[in-house]
DONU-947530 format. One line per 3 residues: their letters; for each residue x, y, z of N, C-alpha, C. Coordinates in pm, 1 decimal, m for minus. Each point is the difference from the previous one (the first is absolute). Layout:
N
a = X,Y,Z,X,Y,Z,X,Y,Z | ...
//
This chain:
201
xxx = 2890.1,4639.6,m1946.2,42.7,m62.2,m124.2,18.3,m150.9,14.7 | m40.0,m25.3,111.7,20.9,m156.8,58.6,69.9,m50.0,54.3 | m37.5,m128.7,113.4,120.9,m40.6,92.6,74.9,m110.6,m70.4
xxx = 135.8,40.9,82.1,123.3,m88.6,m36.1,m32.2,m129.3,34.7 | 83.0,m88.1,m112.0,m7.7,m115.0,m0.8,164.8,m50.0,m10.7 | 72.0,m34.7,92.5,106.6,7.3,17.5,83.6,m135.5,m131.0
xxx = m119.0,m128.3,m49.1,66.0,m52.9,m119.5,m47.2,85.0,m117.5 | m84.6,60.7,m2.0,m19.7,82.7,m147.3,108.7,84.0,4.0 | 14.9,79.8,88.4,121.7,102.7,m21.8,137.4,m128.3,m11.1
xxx = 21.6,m77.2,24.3,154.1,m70.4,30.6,17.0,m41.8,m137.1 | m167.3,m37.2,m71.1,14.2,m69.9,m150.6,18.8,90.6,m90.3 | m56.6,169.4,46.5,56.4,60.5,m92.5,109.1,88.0,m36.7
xxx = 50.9,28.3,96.1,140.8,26.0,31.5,147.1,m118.1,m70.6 | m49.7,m119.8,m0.9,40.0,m130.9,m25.6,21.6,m2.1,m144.6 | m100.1,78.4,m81.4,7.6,m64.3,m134.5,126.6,46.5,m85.8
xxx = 48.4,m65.6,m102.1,68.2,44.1,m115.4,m1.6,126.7,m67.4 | m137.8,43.9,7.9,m8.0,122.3,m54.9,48.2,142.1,85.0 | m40.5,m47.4,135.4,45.2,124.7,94.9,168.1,m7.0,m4.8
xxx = 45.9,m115.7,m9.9,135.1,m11.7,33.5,100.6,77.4,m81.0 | m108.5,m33.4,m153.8,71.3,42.0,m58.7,29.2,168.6,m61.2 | m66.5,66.4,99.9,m8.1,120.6,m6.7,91.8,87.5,145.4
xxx = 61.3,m118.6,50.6,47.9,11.3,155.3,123.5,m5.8,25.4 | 58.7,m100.6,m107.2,113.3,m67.5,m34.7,57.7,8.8,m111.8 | 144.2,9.3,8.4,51.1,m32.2,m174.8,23.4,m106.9,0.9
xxx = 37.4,m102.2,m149.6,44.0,m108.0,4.1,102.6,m47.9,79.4 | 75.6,87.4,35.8,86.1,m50.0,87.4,m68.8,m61.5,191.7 | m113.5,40.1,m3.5,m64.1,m19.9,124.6,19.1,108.0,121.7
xxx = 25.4,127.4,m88.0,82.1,131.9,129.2,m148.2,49.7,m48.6 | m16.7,53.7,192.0,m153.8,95.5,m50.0,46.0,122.9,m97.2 | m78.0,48.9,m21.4,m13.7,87.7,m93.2,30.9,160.4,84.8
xxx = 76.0,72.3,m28.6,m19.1,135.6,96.9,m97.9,67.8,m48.8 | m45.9,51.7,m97.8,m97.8,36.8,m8.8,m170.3,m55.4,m28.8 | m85.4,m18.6,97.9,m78.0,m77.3,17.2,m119.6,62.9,m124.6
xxx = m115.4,m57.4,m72.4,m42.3,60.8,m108.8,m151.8,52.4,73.7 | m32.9,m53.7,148.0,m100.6,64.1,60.8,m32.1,130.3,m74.9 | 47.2,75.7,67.9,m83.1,155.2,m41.1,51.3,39.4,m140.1
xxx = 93.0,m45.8,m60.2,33.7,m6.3,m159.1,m106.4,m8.1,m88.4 | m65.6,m165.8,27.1,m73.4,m10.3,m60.0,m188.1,91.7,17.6 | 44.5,83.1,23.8,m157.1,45.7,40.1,26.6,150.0,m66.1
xxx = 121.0,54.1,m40.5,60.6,117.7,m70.6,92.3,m74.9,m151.4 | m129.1,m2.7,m86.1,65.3,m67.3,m118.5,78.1,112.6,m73.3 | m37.0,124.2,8.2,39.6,108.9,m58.4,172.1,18.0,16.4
xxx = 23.2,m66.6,122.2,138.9,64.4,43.1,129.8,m165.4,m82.5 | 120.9,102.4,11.0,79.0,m127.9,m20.9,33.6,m146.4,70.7 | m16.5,13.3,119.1,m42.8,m93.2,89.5,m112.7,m60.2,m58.9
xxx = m108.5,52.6,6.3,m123.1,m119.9,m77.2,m4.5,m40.6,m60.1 | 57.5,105.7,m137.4,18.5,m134.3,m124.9,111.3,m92.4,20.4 | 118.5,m8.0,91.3,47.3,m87.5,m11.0,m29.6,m131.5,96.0
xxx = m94.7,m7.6,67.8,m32.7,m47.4,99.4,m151.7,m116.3,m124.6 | m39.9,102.1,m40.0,m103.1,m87.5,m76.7,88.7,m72.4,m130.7 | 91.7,100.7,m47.6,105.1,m136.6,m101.0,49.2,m84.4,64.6
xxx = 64.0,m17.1,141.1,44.3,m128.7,75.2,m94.0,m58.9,m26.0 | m163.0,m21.5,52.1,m40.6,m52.1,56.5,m121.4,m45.3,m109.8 | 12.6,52.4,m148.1,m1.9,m56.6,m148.7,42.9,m75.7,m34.9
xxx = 158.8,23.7,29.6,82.7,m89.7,m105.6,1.2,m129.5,104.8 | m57.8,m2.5,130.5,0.9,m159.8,82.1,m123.2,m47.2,m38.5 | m127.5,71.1,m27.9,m133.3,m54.6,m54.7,27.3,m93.3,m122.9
xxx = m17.4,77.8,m130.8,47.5,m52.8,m115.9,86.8,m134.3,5.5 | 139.3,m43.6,118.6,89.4,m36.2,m0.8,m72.5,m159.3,69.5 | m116.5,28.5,37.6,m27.9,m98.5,118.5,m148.0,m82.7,m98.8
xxx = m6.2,m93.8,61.6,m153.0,m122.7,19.4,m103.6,91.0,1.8 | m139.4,37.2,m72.6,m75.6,40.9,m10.5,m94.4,m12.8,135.5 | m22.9,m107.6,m18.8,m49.8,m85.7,115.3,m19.0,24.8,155.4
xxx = 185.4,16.0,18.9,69.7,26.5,114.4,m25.0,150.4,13.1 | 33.1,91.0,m38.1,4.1,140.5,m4.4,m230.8,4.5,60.7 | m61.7,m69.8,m80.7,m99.5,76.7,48.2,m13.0,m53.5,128.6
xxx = 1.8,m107.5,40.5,23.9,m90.4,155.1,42.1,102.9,88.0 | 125.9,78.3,m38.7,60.8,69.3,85.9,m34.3,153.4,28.9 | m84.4,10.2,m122.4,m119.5,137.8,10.3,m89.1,12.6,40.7
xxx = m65.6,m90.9,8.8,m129.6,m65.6,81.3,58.0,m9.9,81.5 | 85.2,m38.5,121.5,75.9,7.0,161.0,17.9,124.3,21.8 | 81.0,81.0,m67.6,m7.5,122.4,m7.1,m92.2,67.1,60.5
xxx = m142.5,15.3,m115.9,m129.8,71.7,27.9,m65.4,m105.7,138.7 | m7.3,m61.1,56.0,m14.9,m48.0,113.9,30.9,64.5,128.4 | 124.7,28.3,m4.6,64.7,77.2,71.1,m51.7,128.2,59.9
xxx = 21.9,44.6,109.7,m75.5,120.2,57.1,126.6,99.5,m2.9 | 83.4,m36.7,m96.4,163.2,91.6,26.7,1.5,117.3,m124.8 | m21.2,104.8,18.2,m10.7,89.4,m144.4,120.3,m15.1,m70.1
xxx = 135.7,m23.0,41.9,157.5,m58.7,m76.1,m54.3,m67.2,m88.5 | m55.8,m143.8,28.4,m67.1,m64.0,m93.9,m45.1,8.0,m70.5 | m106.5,108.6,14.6,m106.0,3.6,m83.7,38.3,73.6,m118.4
xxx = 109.9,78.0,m14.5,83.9,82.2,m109.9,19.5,m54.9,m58.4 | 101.8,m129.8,28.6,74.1,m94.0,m79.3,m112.1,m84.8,m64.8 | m92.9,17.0,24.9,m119.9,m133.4,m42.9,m85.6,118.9,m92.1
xxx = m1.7,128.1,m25.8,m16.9,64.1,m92.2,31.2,1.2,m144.5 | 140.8,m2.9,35.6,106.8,24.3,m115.4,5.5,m123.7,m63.5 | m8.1,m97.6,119.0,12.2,m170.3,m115.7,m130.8,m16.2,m2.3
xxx = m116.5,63.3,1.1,m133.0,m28.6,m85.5,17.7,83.1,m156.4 | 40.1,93.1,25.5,39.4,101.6,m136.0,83.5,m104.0,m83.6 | 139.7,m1.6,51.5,70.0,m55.8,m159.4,10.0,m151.2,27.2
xxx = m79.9,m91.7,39.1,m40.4,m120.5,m19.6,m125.2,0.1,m125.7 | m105.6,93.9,86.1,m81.9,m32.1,m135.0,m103.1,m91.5,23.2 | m6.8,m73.0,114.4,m84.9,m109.0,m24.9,m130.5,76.8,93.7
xxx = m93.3,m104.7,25.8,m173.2,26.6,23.0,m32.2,m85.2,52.6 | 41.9,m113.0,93.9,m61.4,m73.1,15.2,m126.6,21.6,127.3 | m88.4,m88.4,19.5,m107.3,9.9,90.5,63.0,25.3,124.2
xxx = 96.8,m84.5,37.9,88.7,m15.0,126.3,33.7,195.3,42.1 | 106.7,5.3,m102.2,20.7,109.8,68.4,m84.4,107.5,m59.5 | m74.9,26.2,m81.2,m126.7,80.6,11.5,m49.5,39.6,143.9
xxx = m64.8,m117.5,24.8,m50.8,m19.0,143.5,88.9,30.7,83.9 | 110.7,m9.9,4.0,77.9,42.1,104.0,54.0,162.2,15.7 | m11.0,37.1,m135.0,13.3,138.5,m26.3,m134.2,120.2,57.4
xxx = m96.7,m74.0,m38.4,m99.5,112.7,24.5,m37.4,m56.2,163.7 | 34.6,m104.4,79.3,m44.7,15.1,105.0,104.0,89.1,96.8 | 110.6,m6.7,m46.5,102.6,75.8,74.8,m81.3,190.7,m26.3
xxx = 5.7,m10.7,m137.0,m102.2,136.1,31.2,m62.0,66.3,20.6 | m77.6,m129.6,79.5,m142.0,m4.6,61.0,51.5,28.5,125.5 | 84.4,m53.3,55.8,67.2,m30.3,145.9,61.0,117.0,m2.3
xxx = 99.8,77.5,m61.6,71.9,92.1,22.4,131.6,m37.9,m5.9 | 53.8,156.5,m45.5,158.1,m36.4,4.1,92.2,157.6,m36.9 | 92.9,10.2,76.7,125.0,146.2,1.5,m48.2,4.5,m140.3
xxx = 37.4,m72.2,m114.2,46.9,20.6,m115.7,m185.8,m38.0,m75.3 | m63.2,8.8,17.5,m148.5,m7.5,m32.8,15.6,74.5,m140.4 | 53.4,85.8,m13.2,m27.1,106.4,m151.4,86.6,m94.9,m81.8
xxx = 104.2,2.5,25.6,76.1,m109.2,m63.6,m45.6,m136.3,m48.6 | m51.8,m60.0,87.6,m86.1,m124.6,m70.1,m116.6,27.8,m67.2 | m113.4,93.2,16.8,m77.5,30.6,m104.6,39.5,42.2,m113.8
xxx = 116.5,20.0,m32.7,80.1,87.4,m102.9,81.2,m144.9,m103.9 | m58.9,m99.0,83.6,122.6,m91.5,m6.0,m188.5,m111.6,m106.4 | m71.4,10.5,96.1,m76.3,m51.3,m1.7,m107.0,34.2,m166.0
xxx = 19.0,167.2,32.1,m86.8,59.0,m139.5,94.0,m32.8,m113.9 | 119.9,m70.3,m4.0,97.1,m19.3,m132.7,m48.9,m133.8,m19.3 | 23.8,m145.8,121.1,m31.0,m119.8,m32.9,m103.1,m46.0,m20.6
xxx = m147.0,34.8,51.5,m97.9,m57.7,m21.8,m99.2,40.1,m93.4 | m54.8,m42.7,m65.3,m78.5,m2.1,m91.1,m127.5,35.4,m12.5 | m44.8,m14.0,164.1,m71.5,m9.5,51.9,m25.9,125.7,106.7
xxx = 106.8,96.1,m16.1,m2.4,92.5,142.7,m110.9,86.0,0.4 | m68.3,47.9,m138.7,m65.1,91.5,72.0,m115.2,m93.5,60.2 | m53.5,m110.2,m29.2,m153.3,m43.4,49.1,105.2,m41.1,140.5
xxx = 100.4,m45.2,37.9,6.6,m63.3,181.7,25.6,187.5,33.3 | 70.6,78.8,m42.8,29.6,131.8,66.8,m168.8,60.2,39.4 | m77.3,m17.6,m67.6,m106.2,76.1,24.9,m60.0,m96.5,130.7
xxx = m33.0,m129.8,m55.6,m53.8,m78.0,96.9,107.9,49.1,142.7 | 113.0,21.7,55.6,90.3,6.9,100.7,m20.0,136.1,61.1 | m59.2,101.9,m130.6,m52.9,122.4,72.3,m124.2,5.0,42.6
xxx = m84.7,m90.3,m8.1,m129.2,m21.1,75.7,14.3,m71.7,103.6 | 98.5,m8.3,80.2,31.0,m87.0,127.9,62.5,69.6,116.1 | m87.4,26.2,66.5,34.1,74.9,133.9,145.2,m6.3,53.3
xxx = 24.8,m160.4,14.5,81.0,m22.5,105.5,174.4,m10.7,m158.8 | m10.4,51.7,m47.3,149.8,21.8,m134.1,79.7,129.7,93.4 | 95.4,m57.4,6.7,113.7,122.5,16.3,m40.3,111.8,m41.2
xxx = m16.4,175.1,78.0,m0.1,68.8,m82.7,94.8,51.2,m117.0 | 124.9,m66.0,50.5,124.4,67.1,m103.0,m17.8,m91.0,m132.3 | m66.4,m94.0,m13.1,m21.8,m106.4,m104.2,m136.0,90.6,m97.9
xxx = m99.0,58.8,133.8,m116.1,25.3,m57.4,20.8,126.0,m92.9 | 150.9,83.4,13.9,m42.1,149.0,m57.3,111.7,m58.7,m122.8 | 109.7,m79.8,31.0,47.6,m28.1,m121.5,m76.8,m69.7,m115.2
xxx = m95.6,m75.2,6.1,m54.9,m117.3,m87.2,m94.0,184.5,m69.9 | m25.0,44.4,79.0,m105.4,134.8,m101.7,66.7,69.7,m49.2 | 164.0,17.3,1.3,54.8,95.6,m81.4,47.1,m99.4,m80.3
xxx = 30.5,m130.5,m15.2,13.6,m45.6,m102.6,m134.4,m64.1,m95.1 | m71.8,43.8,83.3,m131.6,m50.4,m134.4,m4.2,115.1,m73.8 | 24.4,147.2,59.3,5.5,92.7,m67.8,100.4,40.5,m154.3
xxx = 99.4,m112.3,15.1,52.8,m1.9,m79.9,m15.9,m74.1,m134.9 | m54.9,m130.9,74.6,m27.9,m98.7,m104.5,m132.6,10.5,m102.1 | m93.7,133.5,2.3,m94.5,m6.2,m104.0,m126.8,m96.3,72.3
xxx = 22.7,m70.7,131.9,m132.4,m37.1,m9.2,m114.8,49.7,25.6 | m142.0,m104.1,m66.4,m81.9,79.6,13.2,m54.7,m20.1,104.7 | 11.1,m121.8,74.0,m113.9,m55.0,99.8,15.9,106.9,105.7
xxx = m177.8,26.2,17.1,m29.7,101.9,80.1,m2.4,m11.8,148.7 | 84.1,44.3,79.3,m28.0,m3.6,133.8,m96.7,19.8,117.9 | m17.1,m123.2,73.9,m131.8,m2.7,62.5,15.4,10.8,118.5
xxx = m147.5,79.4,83.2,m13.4,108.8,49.4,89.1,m84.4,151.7 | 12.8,m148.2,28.7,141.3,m4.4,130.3,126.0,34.2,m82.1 | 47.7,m13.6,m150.4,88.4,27.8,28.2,47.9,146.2,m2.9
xxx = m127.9,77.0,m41.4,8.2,143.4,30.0,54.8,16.7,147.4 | m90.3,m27.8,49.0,6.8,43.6,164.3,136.5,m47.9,51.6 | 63.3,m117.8,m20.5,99.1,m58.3,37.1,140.5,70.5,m32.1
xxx = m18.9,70.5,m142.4,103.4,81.6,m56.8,0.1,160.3,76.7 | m109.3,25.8,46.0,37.4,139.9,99.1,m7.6,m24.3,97.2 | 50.4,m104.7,99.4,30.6,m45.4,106.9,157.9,m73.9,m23.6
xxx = 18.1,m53.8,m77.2,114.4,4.5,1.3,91.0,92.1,m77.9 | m12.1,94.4,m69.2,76.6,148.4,m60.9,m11.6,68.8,156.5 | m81.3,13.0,46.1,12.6,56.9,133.4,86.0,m37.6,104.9
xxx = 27.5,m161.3,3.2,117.3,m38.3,72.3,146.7,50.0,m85.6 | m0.8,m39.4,m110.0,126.9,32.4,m40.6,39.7,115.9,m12.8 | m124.4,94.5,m0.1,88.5,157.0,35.2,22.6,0.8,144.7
xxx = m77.4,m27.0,91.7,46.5,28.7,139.5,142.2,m77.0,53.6 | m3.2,m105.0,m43.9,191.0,m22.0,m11.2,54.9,m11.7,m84.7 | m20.2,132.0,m56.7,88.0,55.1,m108.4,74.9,m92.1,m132.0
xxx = m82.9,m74.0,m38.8,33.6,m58.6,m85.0,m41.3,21.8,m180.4 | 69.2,m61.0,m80.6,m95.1,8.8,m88.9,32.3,m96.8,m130.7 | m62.1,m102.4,62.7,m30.3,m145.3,m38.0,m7.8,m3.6,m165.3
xxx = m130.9,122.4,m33.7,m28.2,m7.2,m130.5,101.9,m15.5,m90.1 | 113.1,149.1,m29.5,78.7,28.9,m51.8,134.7,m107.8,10.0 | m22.4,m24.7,158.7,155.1,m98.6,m6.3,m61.8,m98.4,m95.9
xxx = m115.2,m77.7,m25.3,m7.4,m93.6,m78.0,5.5,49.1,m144.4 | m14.9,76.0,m27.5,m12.1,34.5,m145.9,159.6,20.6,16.6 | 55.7,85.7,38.3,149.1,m7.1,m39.5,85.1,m99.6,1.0
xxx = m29.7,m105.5,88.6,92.6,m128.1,23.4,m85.7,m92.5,m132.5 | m92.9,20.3,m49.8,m86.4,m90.2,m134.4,172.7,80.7,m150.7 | m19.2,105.5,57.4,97.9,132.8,m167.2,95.3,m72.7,33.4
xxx = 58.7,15.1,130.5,157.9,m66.2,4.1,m11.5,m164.6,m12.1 | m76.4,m80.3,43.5,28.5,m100.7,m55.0,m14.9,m65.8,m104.8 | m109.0,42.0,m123.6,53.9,21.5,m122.5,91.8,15.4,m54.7
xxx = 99.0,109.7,38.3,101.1,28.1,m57.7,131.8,m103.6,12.7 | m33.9,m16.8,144.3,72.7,m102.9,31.7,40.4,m113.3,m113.7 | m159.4,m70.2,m38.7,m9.8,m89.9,m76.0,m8.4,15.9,m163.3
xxx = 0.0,112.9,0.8,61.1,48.6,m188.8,145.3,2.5,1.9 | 78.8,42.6,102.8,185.7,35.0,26.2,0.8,m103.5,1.3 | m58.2,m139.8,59.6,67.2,m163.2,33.4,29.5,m37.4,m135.0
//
């Protein structure tokens, strides 16, 4: 998923946005950390972990928040990559910056891979033509590769799948059953719950 870069990780650990999911205003860490919270939106822990970490989006510099999402998706840390989910969702924005930074992380891989395609098929506009193009690419995460096909399955598209990314999709469904995973569904369910999320906000 890529080697460490000991200032990328320091810058993103560093930012405002992580902090503020770490810390209360008072500057006391937080006892309950929103890591694995945020990756179970369904539970009470998640939604409150994604309302913290709402009501600091909204609250903050447009600007700043994507700066600190883009460091985020840089990052080879899946913690991160949660929190840089949730503030692509209720930010709202598109820019090229973190576009690019979004789909290469899903290119690269990541723990929470269903989660950012889930994150990814809500913000972009654009997902099904880069999702298809990302399933014709050998070297894509497989946990990226089986989520991006259960969420095209959802979205009505039509574009027809070609014959690498055939092949690529039963090579990687084949990894994710052999360690027991199942990428597809977690992304479609973490897409239901975070909706809901963002109709309750």
């Amino acid at each position: 998923m890529g080697d460490i870069s000991e200032p990328i990780e320091s810058a993103a650990w560093e930012t405002a946005l992580v902090r503020s999911v770490l810390f209360t205003q008072a500057g006391n860490r937080r006892r309950s950390l929103p890591y694995l919270a945020l990756r179970a939106l369904d539970l009470p822990s998640g939604r409150a972990a994604f309302k913290r970490l709402r009501a600091y989006v909204l609250e903050s510099i447009p600007d700043e928040v994507d700066a600190d999402a883009s460091r985020l998706l840089q990052s080879i840390n899946w913690r991160l990559h949660g929190i840089a989910a949730v503030t692509l969702l209720v930010s709202g924005r598109q820019t090229d910056e973190l576009l690019h930074r979004l789909w290469y992380r899903l290119r690269s891989g990541s723990a929470v891979a269903p989660a950012l395609c889930a994150a990814a098929s809500m913000v972009d506009r654009n997902f099904a033509v880069r999702a298809h193009a990302l399933l014709a690419d050998r070297e894509c995460f497989y946990r990226t590769t089986v989520a991006l096909d259960a969420l095209l399955a959802l979205s009505g598209s039509d574009i027809p799948y070609s014959h690498e990314a055939r092949e690529n999709l039963l090579v990687a469904k084949a990894e994710d059953h052999r360690l027991h995973r199942s990428s597809g569904l977690e992304a479609q369910h973490w897409r239901e719950d975070a909706a809901r999320c963002l109709a309750a906000a």
